[in-house]
N, C-alpha and C positions, 0 to 999 in steps of 0.2 A: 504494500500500500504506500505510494509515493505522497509523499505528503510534502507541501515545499513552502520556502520562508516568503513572507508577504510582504516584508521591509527590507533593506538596503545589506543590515548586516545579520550574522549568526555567528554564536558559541561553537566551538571544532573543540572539544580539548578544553586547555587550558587558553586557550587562543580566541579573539574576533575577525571571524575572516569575511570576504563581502560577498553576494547570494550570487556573484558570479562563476565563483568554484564549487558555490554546493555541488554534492553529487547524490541527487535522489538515491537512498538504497533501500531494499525490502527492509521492511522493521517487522515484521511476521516472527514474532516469539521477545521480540524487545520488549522492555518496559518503558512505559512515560508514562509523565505526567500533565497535566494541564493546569495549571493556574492562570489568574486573571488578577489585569493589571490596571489600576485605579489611580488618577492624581499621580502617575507614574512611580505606586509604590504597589509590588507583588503583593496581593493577598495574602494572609497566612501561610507565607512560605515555610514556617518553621515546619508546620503541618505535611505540608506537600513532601518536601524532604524526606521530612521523617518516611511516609507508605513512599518516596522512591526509594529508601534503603529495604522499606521491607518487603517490596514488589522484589526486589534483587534477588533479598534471600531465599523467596519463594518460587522465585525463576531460574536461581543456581548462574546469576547474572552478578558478574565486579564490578561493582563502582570506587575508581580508583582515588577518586576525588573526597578530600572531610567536607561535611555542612557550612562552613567557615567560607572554603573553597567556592561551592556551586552558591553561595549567596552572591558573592564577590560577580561571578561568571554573570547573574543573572541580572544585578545591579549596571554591569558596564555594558550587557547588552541594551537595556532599555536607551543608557545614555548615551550609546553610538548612536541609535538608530531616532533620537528624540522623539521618541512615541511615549504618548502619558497612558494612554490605554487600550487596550486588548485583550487578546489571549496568548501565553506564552507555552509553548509545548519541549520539556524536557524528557529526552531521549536516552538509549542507551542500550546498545547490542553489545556493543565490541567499543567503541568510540560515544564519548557524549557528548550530547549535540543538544542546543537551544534556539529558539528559533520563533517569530512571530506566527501565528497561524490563523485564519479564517476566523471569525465567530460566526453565534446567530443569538444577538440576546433579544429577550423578547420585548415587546411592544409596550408601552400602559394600556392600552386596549387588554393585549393579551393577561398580564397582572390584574386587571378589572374584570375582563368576563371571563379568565379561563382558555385554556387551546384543548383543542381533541387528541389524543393519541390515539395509535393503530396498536395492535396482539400481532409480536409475528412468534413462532414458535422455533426458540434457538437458545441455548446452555452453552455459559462458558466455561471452559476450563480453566482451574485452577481461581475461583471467581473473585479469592482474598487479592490477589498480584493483577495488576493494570499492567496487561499486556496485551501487546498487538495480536489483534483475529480477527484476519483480515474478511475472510467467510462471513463472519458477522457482522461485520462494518458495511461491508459491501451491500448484503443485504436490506439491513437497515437503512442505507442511504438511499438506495431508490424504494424504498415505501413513501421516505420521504418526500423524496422529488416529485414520485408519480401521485400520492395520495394526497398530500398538502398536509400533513401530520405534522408538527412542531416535535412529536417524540413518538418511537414505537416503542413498547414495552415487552420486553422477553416473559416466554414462557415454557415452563421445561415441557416434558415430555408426561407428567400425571400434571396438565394442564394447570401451573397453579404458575401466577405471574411472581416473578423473582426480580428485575429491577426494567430499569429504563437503558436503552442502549448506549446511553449516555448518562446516566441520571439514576438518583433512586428514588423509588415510589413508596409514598404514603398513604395510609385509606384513616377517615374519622367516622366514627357510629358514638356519638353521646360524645361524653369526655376521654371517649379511649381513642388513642392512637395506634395504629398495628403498621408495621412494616417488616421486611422478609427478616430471620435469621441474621445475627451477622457472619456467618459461618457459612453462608450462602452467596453470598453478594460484596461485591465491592463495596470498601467501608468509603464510601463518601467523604469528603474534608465538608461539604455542609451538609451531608445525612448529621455525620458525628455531633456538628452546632446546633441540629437543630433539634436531637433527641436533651440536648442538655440544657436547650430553651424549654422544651415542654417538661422535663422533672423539675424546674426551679419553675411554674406554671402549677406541679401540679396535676397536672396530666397525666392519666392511666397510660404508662406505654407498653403494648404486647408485641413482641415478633414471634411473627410467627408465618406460615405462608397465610397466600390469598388463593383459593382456587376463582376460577373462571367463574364459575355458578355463584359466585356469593359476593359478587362484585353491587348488586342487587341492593342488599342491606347496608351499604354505608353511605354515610351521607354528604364525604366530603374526598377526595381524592387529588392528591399533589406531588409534582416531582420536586427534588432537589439535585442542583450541582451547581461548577465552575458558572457557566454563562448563566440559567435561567435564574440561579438563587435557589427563591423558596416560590413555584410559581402554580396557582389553582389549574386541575382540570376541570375542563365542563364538559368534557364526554369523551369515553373509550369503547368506540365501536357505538353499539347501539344502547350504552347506559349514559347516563347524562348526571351530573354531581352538582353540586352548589357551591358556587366560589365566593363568594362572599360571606362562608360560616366561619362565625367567630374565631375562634380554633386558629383557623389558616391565615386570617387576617393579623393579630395575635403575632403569630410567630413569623410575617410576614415582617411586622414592621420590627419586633424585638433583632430579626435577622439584620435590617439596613442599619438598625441602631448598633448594632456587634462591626458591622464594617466600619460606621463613622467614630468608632473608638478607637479602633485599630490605627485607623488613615492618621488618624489626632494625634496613638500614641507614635505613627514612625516619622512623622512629619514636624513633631514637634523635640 
């Protein structure tokens, strides 16, 4: 899956080299990450970091570089390239590589009434480690394209939905929250903030799966990540949710409130 830089320069190494000599290579078994980049300071880097070392261990993948180091890398990238914000995609097969990449963050429209997602049926391997699949990416990107979907949501094989193919997913019925296992799914850098908004809330939280059929009884449904945040659905497939339930609003705004702390503590 070629994935390529969008600005001027990229991370090689311990090096800034300019998107003239990149050289597209398969990252199919690589780890990265994705963080996003505000007022030109990385989000919760420390965070990101930290699941890259542990995507490593779990991919049997060297990262040669300390946290000290790829802060550095990721700090001089922004400043070469004078970009205050995006997305930054941290790589690592054999060589680590940083680099500006595409987003799609969503609308106020969309944070107001909610996007649709599509069910496509696909299980990742190894689901703790963010790594490249490409099978699955590929898929996922033309449901998108062709369906107009903001997000398809995976679903294994005993039909019971496991995350977003970028994202993970939340379901609300009363005051309980349910999302998958973390044993199951990719630990999110805003899954993790946003389970630790709803117990300082308050908030009954269950994981556990969701099957298909019981999609039904809840009353609220939303994904988390890097670009959307914390953002309502208003329908998966032919169920339709309420974005405007308390709950989601709630930790909607506690979420921008946790970024505008952050921005304050690095900027200041």
């Amino acid at each position: 899956m070629a994935v390529l830089p969008i600005h001027k320069y990229f991370v090689f190494n311990d090096e800034i080299r300019p998107g003239e000599v990149f050289i597209p290579g398969e990252n199919e078994g690589g780890i990265y990450e994705v963080l996003r980049v505000v007022n030109g300071v990385p989000l919760f880097l420390e965070d990101h970091i930290d699941r890259l070392y542990n995507s490593a261990l779990l991919a049997r993948k060297n990262i040669r570089f300390s946290e000290p180091q790829i802060k550095t890398f990721i700090k001089n990238l922004i400043d070469r390239n004078k970009v205050l914000n995006g997305n930054v995609l941290i790589s690592c097969n054999i060589n680590l590589k940083a680099f500006f990449v595409p987003h799609n963050y969503p609308t106020e429209l969309m944070y107001r009434e909610g996007v649709s997602c599509g069910i496509l049926k696909a299980e990742r391997e190894n689901p703790n480690a963010k790594v490249f699949q490409t099978t699955v990416r590929q898929r996922a990107d033309k449901m998108l394209a062709e369906d107009g979907f903001y997000e398809v949501l995976l679903v294994d094989h005993l039909d019971r939905i496991t995350e977003g193919s970028r994202s993970n997913i939340f379901f609300v019925k009363g005051n309980e929250l349910v999302t998958s296992p973390g044993n199951k799914v990719l630990l999110g850098i805003t899954r993790q903030k946003t389970l630790q908004m709803a117990r300082d809330l308050k908030i009954t939280i269950t994981e556990r799966e969701v099957d298909l059929s019981q999609l039904q009884h809840f009353d609220v449904a939303f994904i988390t990540g890097t670009s959307p945040k914390i953002l309502p659905i208003q329908k998966i497939e032919g169920f339709s949710f309420n974005p405007q339930n308390e709950i989601v609003r709630q930790l909607m705004k506690r979420y921008d409130d946790l970024i505008e702390e952050y921005l304050d503590q690095m900027l200041h």
